[in-house]
N, C-alpha and C positions, 0 to 999 in steps of 0.2 A: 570068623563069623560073629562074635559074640562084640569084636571091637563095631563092628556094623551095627549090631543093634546098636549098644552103647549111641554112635553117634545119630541113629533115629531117631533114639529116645529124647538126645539133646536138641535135636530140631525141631520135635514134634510140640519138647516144652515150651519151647521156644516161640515157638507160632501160640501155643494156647496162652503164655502170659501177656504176648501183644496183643491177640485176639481181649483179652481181658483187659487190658488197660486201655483200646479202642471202644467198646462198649461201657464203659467207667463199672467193671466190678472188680473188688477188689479182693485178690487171689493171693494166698501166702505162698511162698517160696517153697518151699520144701516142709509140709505138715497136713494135717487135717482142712479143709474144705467145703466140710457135711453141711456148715451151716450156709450155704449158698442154698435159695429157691431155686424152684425146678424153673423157673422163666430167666433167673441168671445163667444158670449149667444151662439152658438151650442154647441162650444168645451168645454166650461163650465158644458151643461146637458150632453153631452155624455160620460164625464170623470165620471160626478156623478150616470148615466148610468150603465157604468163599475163597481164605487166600493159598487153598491148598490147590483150589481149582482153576485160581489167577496162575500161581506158580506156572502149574502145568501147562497151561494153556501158553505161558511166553516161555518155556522150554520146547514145547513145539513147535513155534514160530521161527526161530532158530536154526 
């Protein structure tokens, strides 16, 4: 169970630092983040929003 999360956790990051470097904001690797606007941290989940919902969508096709 716990290696499960583990590798959600690594996918999940994984989508938010492309989701971030597709909207040009720029997100530290592993640290603090605070100082990101609330209209960066939107565009951030909504882009990981989208490709979480692309994902799914061509795992259903399938």
């Amino acid at each position: 169970m716990a290696s499960t999360n583990k590798k959600n956790k690594a996918a999940l990051n994984s989508i938010k630092m492309q989701a971030a470097s597709e909207v040009g904001v720029p997100l530290k690797d592993n640290g603090y983040n605070g100082d990101l606007t609330s209209k960066q941290a939107g565009s951030i989940g909504g882009q990981m929003v989208k490709k979480m919902i692309e994902s799914y969508e061509m795992s259903n096709k399938q």
